[in-house]
C-alpha positions as a printed Julia matrix, in Angstrom:
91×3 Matrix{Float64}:
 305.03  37.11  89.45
 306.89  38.74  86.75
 308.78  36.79  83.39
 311.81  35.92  84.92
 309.73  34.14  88.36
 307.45  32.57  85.08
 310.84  31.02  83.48
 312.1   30.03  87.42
 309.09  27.83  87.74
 308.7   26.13  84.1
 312.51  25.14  84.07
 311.82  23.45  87.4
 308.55  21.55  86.2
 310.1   20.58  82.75
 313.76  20.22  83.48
 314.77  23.31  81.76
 318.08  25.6   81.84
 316.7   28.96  83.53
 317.86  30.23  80.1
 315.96  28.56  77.88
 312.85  28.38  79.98
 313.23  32.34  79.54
 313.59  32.05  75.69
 310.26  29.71  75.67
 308.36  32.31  77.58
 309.7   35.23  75.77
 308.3   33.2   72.83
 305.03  32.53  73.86
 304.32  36.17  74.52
 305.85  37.26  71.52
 303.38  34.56  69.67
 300.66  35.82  71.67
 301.49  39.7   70.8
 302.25  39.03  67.38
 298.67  37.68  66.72
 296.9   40.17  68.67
 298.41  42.95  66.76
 297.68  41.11  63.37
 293.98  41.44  64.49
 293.7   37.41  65.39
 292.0   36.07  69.02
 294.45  33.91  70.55
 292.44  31.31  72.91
 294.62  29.11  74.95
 292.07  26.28  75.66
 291.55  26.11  80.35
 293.13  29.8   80.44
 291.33  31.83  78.46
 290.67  34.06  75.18
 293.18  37.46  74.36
 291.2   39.16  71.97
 291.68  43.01  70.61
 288.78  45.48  71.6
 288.9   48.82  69.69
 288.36  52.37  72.06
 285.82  55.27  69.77
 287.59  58.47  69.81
 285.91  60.82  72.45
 285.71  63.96  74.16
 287.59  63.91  77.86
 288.68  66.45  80.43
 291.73  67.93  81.27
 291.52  67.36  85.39
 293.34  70.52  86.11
 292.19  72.61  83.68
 288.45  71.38  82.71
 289.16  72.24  79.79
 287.91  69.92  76.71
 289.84  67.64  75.08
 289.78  65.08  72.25
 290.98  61.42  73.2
 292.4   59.62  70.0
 290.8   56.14  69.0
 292.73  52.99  70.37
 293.21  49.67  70.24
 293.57  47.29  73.49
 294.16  43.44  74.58
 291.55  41.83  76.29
 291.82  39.39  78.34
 288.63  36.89  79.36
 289.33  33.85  81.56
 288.28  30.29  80.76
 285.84  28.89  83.09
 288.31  26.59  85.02
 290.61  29.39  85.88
 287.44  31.44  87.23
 286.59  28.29  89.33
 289.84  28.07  90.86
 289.9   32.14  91.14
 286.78  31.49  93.42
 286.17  28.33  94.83
């Protein structure tokens, strides 16, 4: 499922224009990326928790080389499902 199949099926549930239905999910993930890079967990209460985790910088490998290299510290979303969507996921 990708954004636009997302926007199909909430303009059919709520009675939406495809169009709009696209600007309300746009939004939402715009909200939800907005927060995450301001350093805030979003939790959507029955989904789950986005949170940031932060990556140490380290020492890797260049595969074709083997030669050492240093991998720069990063940031990254995390995403932990809510105990009703791991219940569905498996049962």
């Amino acid at each position: 499922m990708n954004n636009a199949d997302l926007a199909d099926r909430v303009s059919e549930a709520h009675g939406l224009t495809k169009a709009d239905a696209r600007k309300l999910v746009d939004g939402i993930f715009a909200a939800i990326t907005g927060a995450a890079a301001a350093g805030e967990e979003v939790s959507l209460n029955g989904f789950g928790k986005f949170k940031v985790k932060e990556s140490a910088a380290r020492e890797g490998r260049n595969p074709s080389t083997g030669e050492a290299i240093q991998i720069a510290a990063s940031k990254k979303l995390a995403f932990t499902p809510a105990k009703a969507v791991k219940d569905k996921l498996n049962g």
